[in-house]
Structure formats: structure tokens, C-alpha cells
C-alpha positions as CSV (number, residue, x, y, z in Angstrom):
1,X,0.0,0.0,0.0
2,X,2.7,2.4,0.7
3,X,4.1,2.0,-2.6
4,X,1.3,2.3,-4.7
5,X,0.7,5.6,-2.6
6,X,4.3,6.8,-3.2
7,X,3.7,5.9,-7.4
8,X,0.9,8.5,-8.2
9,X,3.0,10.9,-6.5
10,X,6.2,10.3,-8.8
11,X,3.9,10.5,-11.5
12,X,2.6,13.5,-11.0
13,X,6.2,14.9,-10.3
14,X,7.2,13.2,-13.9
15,X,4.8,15.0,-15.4
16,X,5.6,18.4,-14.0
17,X,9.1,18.3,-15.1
18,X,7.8,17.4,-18.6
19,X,5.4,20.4,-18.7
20,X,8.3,22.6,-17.9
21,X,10.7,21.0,-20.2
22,X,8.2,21.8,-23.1
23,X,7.8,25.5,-22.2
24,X,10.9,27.1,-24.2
25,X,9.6,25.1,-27.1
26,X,6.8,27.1,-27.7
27,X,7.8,30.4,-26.9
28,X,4.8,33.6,-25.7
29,X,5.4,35.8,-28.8
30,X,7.8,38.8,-28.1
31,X,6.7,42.4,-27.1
32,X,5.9,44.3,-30.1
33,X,8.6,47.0,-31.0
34,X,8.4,49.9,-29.1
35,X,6.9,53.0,-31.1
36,X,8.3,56.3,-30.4
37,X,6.4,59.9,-31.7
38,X,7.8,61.5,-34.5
39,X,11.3,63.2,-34.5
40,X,9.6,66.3,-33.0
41,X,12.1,68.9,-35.3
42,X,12.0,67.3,-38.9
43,X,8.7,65.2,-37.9
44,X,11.0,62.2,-39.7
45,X,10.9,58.7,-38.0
46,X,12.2,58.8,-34.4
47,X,15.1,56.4,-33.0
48,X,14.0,57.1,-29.7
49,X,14.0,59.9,-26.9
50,X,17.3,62.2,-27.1
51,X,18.6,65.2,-25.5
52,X,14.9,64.8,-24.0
53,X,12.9,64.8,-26.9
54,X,11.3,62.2,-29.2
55,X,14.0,62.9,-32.5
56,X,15.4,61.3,-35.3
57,X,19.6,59.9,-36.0
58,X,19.9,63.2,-38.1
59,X,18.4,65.8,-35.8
60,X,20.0,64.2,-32.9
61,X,23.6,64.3,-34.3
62,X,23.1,68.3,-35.6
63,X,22.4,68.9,-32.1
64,X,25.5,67.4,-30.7
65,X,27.5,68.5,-33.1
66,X,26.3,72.2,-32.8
67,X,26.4,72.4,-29.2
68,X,30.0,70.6,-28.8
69,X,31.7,72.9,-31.1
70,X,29.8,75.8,-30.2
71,X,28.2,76.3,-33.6
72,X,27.2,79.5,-35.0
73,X,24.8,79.6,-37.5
74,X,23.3,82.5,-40.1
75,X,19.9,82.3,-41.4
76,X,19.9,83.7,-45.0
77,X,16.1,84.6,-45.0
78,X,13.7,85.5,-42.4
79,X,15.1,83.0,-39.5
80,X,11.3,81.3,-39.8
81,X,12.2,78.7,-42.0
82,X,10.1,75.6,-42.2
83,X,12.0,72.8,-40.7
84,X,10.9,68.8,-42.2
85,X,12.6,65.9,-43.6
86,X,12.9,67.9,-47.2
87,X,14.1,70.9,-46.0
88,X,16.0,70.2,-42.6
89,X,19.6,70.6,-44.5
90,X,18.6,73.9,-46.0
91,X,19.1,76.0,-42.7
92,X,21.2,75.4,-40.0
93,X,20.0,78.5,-37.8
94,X,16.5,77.2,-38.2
95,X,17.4,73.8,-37.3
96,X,18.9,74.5,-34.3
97,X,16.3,77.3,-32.9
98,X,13.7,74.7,-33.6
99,X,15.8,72.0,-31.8
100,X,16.0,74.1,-28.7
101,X,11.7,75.0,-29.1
102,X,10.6,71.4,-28.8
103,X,12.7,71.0,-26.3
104,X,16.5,69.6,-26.4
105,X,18.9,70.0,-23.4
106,X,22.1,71.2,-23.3
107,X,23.3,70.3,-20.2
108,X,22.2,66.9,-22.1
109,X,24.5,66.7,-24.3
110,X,27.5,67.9,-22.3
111,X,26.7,64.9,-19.9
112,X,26.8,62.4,-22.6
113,X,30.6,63.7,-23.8
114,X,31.5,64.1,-19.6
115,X,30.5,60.3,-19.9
116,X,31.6,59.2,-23.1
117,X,35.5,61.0,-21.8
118,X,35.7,58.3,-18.5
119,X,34.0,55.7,-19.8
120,X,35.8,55.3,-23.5
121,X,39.7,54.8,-23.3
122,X,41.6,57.0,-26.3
123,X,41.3,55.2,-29.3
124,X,44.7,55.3,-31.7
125,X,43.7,56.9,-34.9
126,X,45.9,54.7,-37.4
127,X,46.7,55.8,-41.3
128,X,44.0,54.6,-43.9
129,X,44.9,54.8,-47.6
130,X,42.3,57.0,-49.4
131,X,42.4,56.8,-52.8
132,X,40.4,58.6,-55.6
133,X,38.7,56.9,-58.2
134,X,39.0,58.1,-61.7
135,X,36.2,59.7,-62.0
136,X,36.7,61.4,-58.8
137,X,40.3,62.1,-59.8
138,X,39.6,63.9,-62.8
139,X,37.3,66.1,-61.1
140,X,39.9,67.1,-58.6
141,X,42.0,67.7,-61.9
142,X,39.6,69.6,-63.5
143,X,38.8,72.2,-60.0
144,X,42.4,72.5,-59.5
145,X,43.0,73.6,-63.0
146,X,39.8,76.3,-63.0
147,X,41.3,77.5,-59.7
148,X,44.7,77.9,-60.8
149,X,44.0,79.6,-64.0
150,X,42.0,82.3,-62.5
151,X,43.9,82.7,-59.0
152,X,47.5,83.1,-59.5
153,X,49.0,81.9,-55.8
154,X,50.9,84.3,-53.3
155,X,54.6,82.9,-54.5
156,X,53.1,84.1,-58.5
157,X,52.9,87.5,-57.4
158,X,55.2,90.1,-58.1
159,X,54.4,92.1,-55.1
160,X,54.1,95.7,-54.7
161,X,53.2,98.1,-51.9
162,X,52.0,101.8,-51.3
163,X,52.2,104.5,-48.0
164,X,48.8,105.9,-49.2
165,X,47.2,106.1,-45.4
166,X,49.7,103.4,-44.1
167,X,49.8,104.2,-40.4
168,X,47.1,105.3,-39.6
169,X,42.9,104.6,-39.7
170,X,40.8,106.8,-41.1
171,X,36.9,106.8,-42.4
172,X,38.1,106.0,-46.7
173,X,40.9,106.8,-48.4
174,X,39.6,107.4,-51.7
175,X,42.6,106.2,-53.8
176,X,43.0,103.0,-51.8
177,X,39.3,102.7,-52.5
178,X,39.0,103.1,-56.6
179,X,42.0,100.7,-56.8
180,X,40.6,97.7,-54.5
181,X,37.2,98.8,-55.8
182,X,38.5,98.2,-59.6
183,X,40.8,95.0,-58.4
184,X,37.1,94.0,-57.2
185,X,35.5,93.6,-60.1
186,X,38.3,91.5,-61.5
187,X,38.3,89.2,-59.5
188,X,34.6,88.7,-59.6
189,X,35.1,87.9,-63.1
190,X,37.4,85.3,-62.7
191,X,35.1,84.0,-60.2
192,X,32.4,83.7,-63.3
193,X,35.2,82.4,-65.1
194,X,36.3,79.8,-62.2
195,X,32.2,78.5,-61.7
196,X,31.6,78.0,-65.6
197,X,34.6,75.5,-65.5
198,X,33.6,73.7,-63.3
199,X,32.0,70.1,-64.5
200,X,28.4,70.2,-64.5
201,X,27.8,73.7,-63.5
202,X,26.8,75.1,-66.8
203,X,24.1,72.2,-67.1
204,X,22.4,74.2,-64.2
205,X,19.4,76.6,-65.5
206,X,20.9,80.1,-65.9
207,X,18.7,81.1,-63.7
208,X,20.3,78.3,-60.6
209,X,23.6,79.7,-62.1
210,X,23.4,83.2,-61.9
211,X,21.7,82.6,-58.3
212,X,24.2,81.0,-57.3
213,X,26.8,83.0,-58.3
214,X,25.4,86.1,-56.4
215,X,24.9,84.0,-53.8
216,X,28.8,82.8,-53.1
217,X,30.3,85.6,-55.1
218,X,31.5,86.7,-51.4
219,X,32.6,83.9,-49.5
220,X,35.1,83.2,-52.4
221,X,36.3,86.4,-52.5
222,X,36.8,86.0,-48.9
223,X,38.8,82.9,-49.1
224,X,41.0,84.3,-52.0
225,X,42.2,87.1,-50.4
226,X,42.6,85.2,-46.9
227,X,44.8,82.8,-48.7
228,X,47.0,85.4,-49.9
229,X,47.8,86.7,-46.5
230,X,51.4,86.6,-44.7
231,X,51.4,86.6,-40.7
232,X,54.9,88.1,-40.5
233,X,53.9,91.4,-42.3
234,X,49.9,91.2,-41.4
235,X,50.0,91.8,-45.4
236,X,47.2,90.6,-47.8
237,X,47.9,90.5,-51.5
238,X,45.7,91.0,-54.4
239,X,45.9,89.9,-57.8
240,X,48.1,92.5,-59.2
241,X,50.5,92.5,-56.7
242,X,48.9,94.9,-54.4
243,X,50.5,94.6,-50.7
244,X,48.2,96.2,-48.0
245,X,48.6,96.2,-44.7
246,X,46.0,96.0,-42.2
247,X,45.2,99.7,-41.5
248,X,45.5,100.4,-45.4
249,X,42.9,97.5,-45.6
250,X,40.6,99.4,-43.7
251,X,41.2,102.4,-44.9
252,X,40.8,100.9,-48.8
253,X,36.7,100.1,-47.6
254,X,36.3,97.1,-45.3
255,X,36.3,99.5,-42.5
256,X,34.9,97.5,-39.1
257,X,35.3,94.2,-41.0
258,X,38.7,94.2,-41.4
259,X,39.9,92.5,-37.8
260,X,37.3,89.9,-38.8
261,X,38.8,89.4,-42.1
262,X,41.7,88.9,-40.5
263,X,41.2,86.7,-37.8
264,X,39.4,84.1,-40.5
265,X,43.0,84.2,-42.2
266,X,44.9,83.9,-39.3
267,X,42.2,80.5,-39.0
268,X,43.2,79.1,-42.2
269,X,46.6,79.2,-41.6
270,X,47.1,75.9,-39.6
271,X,44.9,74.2,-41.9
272,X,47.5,74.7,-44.6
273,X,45.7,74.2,-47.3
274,X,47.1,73.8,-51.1
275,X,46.1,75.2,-54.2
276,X,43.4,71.8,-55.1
277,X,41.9,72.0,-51.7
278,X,41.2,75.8,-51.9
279,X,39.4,75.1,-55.6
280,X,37.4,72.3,-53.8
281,X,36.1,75.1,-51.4
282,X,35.4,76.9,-53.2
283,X,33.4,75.0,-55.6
284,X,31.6,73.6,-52.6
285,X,30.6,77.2,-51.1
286,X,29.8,78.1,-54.5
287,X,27.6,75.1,-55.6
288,X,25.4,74.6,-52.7
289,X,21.4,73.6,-53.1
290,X,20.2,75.5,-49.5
291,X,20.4,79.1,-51.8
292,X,17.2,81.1,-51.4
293,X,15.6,80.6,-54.9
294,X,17.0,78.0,-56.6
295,X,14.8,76.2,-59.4
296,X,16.4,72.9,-59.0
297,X,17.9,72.7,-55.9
298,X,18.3,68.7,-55.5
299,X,19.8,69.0,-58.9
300,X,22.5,71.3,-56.9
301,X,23.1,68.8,-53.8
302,X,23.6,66.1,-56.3
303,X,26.3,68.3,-58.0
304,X,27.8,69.1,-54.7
305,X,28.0,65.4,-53.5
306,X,31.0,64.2,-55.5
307,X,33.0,67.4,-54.9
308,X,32.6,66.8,-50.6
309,X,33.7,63.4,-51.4
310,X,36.5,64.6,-53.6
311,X,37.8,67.2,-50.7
312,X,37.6,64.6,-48.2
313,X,39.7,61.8,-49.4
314,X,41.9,64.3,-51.0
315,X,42.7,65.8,-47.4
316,X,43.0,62.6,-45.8
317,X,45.0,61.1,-48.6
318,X,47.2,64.8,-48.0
319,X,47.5,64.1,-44.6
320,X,46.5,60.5,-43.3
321,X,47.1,61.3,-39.9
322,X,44.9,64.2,-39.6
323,X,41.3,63.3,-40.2
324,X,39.7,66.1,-38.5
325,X,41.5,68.6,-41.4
326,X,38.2,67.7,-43.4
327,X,35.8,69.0,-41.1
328,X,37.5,71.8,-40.2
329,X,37.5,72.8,-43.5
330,X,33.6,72.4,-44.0
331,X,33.3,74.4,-41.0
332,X,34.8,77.8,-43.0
333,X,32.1,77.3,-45.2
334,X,30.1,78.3,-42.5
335,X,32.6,81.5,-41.2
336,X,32.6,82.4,-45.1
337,X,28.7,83.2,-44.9
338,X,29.0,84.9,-41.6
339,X,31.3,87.2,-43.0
340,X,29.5,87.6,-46.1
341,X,26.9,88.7,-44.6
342,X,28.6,91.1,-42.9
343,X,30.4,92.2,-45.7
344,X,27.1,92.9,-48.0
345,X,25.8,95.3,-45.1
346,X,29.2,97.3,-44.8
347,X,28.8,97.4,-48.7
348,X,25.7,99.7,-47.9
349,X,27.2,102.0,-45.4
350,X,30.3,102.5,-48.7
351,X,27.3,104.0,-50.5
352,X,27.5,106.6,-48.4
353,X,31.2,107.0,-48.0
354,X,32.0,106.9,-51.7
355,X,32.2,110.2,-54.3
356,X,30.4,108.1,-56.7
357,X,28.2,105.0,-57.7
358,X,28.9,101.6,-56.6
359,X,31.1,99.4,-59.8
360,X,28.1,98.0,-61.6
361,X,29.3,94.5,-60.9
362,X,30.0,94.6,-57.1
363,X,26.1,96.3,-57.2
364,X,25.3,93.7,-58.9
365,X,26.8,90.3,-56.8
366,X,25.6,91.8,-53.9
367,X,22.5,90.0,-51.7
368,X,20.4,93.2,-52.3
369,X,21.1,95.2,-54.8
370,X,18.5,97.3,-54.8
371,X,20.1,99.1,-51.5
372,X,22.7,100.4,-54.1
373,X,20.3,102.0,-56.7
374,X,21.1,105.5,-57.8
375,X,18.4,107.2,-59.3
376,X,21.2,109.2,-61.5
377,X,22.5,106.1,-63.6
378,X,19.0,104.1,-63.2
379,X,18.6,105.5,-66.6
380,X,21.5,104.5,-68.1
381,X,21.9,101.2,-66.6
382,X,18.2,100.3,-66.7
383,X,18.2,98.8,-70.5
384,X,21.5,97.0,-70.3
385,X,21.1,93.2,-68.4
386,X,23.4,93.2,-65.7
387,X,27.0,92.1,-66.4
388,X,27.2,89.0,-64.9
389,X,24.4,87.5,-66.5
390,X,25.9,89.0,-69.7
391,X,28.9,86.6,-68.8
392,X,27.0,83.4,-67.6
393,X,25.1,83.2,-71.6
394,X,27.9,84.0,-73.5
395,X,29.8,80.9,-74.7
396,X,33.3,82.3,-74.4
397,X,34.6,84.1,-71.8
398,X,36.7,86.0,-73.5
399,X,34.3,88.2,-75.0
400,X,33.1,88.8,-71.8
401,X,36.3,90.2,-70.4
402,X,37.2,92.0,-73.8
403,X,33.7,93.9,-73.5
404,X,34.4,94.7,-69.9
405,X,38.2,95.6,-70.0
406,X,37.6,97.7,-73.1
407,X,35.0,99.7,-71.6
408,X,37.9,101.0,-69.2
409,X,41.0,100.6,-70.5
410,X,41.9,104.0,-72.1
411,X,40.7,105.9,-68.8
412,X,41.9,102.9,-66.3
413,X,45.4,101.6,-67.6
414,X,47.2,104.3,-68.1
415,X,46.7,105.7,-64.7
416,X,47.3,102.3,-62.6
417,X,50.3,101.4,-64.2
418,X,51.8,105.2,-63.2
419,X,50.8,104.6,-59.9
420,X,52.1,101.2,-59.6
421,X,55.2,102.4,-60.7
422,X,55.8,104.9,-58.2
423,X,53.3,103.4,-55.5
424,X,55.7,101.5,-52.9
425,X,57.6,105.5,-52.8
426,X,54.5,107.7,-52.5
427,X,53.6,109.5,-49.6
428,X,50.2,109.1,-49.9
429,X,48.7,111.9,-51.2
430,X,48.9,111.4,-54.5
431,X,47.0,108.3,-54.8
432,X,44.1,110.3,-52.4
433,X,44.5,113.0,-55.1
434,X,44.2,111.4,-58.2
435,X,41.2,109.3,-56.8
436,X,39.3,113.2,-55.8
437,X,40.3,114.3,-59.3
438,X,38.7,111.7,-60.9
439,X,35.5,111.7,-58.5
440,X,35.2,115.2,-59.8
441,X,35.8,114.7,-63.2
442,X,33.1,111.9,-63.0
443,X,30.3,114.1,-61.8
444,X,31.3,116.8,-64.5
445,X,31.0,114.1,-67.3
């Protein structure tokens, strides 16, 4: 009797073990996936909560990025752009105001990298071979070559200097002024020039090229002249040879914007960038599809694509044990507008500092260039399209520059090639002179 008591009991104990044996065989279904809102800046599909809001991979690195390197951004319009998953890229300002609106931290953010530094050992960045592919290649050929040809570099120059207003600020110093004002325009033709060679850029409409154009005309100006500057004389050069200091630059019309000029080429020098990585810039500034106004602007970021990739395995190919050279480079792209910016609105204030009307073709590359209308040449000026859309439809820019030099060259040549002659002895008055006399004789006319 005992043992027939004790065998229902084993039984019962078999048969638990076998019902718990069979339980990972047919496993409860998992959880379903955890749905998060969307991002709450672009409204793209969220990753999960960061920085303390529901946001996306992209919005969530933007903000990390801005805030770690202490990013300042420009908004080209109204600074109420509509941020979404189309237009997020377009405007950085925007991005980042509407970041902080819904809600992101950042105290956040400098948590995470507190964390991230004791946490994460240093990692030993080792070489990696970049190399180009030819397609790639020849388009790094082809921007050096449209750089070179209409940039000659500092070590080209013959160099050349003047004491016109040397030592010493003052408001404009008229002769400095016609000279960088007429060195100006020359060198926004060879910007024309530089954009129509590079590949692709002529397949845009004319009216995405001649946006474009007015658009970047500054920041590549900018980084041109910055290039040609040399630290041990605080010295920029121009194209001609022209050696100003940095009072004379003042003085010659960049007035409060000339320490900040400055300081951005005292920023590029430890980047030390070559000839083919100053092109890539600039193409890169130049053909960029977040312009106001563009008809095609996808058809611009897909332009843009190849030359990013070209300047980044270029630099790190230049210098494999640098990899941060590449982003610190986009980063002036972002300094260029700044400045820009401030350069257009110290273009206004010239208007009223200047004997006579703005050069047509500084007018015109300008952001808003009705601010420079004069109701004295509107009549004049008002049938002729404006130069540099003159020099985008014409097939060869030769005829271009022949229509413009010509226009000036009995009046113009003459008188710059005295004065370069005798500029590095003046005293200073006579280039302040000659630049009054011909004020004068320009109202008379």
C-alpha cells in the first residue's frame, strides 16, 4: 500500500518536469517593438528619446555637433524657416532654434561627452589609404586647374606696396578705394570664369547659375584674399600684386570688417591648405542647393555630392594622420557666410562714403542690390542686363572680359600702371589726389 501511494506521486512529479521542459519550445510571442512619436524637429521617424525629446539619427547628431563645437549659424532669410525631412539641411539657424523649441537639453548633451571621456579609453587613430577613383580624380584635376588659372597663388605675385594712409585709420581713403574697388570687379570675373569651369555647373538653369553665383560671389572672394595673407607682415595680396597692410585694408573700404577678415586668415593658416583644396572650397561654397531661390535645388546637392567626397579623401589622402583637417574645413564654409553677410551690409554704409556710384558689378553680386540703386544712372543702366548675367550666356569668356576691359581701358590703364610704378615710394597723397580728381571729373562728365 505504501508503494502504490508513493507511485501516483512520482507520477505527478514526472509529469511536471515534462510540462516545464516543453515551455521554451513554444515560446509567448515577443513584445511588439516599441513606437516612439515622430522626431519632434524634422517630424521624420524617431530612433528614440534624445537630449529629452522624441528625435530622429539626423536631428539628434546636428544637435551634438552644434552644441559641442559651439556652432554659430546665419539664417539667409527671415530665420522662420520651415523645418521637415525635405528641407531640414537647407538652414542650420533654423534647425537648431527649432531644436532648442521642442525641447532639447544642453546640459544633455555635455553629460553624454562628460561620460563618453571616462568611460571610453583613447582610441589610436591609425593611417588609412584613401584613394580617388577616376572619376573622382579627374574632377579634382579639373577644380584645380579652374582655380589655378584664375587665381595666380601668393609665390606668382610680383608684389608691390603703397604708404597711401599706411599708419594710420581713417573713415576711406579714396585712392586705396578706386583701386581695391577696380581690383574687385576683376576678380569677380574670374570667379564667373572659375564656376563655368567647373564640371556640371553650366548644365544648371541660368537662372540656378546666376543665383548661385550672387549668392557665393562673397565667401570666395573672402577665401581668396585670406589665402594670400602673410602673418609676419599682417599683409594681404591681391591679384596684381597689391600689398596692403591691415590699416590700409581698412582704410581701402572694409572699415569694421577688417579685424574679422583677419582673424578668418589667421584661422586658415594651420589648416594649410594647397592650391586643389582651396578650388574644392570653393566650388563647394559656390555650388550649394540650400540658396534662397534656386529652381532645381536637388539637382544642386547632387552636384555638390561628388566634390565633398572629392575634398575629403583628398585631405586625408594629403595628410593621413589628420582626419579632423576635413571637417574643419567644411566648418569655414560656414565662417565664409557669416562674414559675407557682414560684408554685404558694410557694402551699404560704402554708398554713403563713396564720391560716386557703386562698380556695376560689385552692385550687382551683392544680396540686395536694390540698396545700391542710384536714381542718377538708373537711366542708363536700366536697358543693359546686368553684367554677370551678360557673362554666364555668353559661350566664351573671352568676349566677356574684352567687353568689360575695353570699356575701361583707355581711362583705367594708363593711370594704374603710373601709380604702380611709383606706388611703394608715395607719400600718400597722390594716390588720395588722383582718386578726388577723378571723382570730380566723373560728376562733371
Amino acid at each position: 500500500l505504501k508503494t502504490n501511494r508513493e507511485t501516483p506521486k512520482l507520477s505527478v512529479e514526472t509529469q511536471s518536469t515534462s510540462s516545464e521542459e516543453m515551455v521554451p519550445s513554444s515560446p509567448s510571442p515577443p513584445p511588439p517593438p516599441r513606437v516612439y512619436k515622430p522626431c519632434f524637429v524634422c517630424q521624420d521617424k524617431s530612433s528614440g528619446y534624445h537630449y529629452g525629446v522624441s528625435s530622429c539619427e539626423g536631428c539628434k547628431g546636428f544637435f551634438r555637433r552644434s552644441i559641442q563645437k559651439n556652432m554659430v549659424y546665419t539664417c539667409h532669410r527671415d530665420k522662420n524657416c520651415q523645418i521637415n525631412k525635405v528641407t531640414r539641411n537647407r538652414c542650420q539657424y533654423c534647425r537648431l532654434q527649432k531644436c532648442f523649441e521642442v525641447g532639447m537639453s544642453k546640459e544633455a548633451v555635455r553629460n553624454d561627452r562628460n561620460k563618453k571621456k571616462k568611460d571610453v579609453k583613447e582610441e589610436v587613430v591609425l593611417p588609412e589609404n584613401y584613394e580617388l577613383s577616376g572619376e573622382l580624380e579627374e574632377l579634382v584635376n579639373k577644380v584645380s586647374k579652374a582655380h589655378q588659372e584664375t587665381f595666380p597663388s601668393l609665390c606668382q605675385l610680383g608684389k608691390y606696396t603703397t604708404n597711401s594712409s599706411a599708419d594710420h585709420r581713417v573713415q576711406l581713403d579714396l585712392g586705396l578705394w578706386d583701386k581695391f574697388s577696380e581690383l574687385s570687379t576683376k576678380c569677380i570675373i574670374k570667379i564667373v570664369e572659375f564656376a563655368k569651369r567647373l564640371p556640371g555647373f553650366t548644365t544648371l538653369t541660368i537662372a540656378d547659375q546666376i543665383t548661385l553665383l550672387k549668392s557665393a560671389c562673397l565667401d570666395i572672394l573672402m577665401l581668396r584674399i585670406c589665402t594670400r595673407y602673410t602673418p609676419e607682415q599682417d599683409t594681404m595680396t591681391f591679384s596684381d600684386g597689391l600689398t596692403l597692410n591691415r590699416t590700409q585694408m581698412h582704410n581701402a573700404g572694409f572699415g569694421p570688417l577688417t579685424d574679422l577678415v583677419f582673424a578668418f586668415a589667421g584661422q586658415l593658416l594651420p589648416l594649410e591648405m594647397d592650391d586643389t583644396e582651396t578650388g574644392l572650397l570653393s566650388a563647394i561654397c559656390l555650388i550649394c542647393g540650400d540658396r534662397m531661390d534656386l529652381e532645381e535645388p536637388e539637382k544642386v546637392d547632387k552636384l555638390q555630392e561628388p566634390l565633398l567626397e572629392a575634398l575629403k579623401i583628398y585631405t586625408r589622402r594629403r595628410r593621413p594622420n589628420k582626419p579632423h583637417m576635413f571637417p574643419r574645413m567644411l566648418m569655414k564654409v560656414t565662417d565664409l557666410r557669416g562674414i559675407s553677410t557682414k560684408g554685404a551690409e558694410r557694402a551699404i554704409t560704402l554708398k554713403t562714403e563713396i564720391p560716386g556710384p557703386m562698380p556695376p558689378l560689385i552692385r550687382e553680386m551683392l544680396e540686395n542690390p536694390d540698396a545700391f540703386e542710384d536714381s542718377s544712372d538708373s537711366s542708363d543702366s536700366a536697358s543693359a542686363p546686368p553684367p554677370a548675367i551678360q557673362a554666364i550666356k555668353q559661350e566664351e569668356k573671352s568676349t566677356y572680359e574684352s567687353a568689360f576691359e575695353e570699356e575701361e581701358e583707355e581711362e583705367e590703364d594708363d593711370y594704374w600702371d603710373e601709380e604702380r610704378e611709383w606706388g611703394a615710394d608715395s607719400d600718400g597723397e597722390p594716390w588720395g589726389e588722383a582718386a578726388q580728381k577723378k571723382a570730380v571729373a566723373g560728376k562733371t562728365q
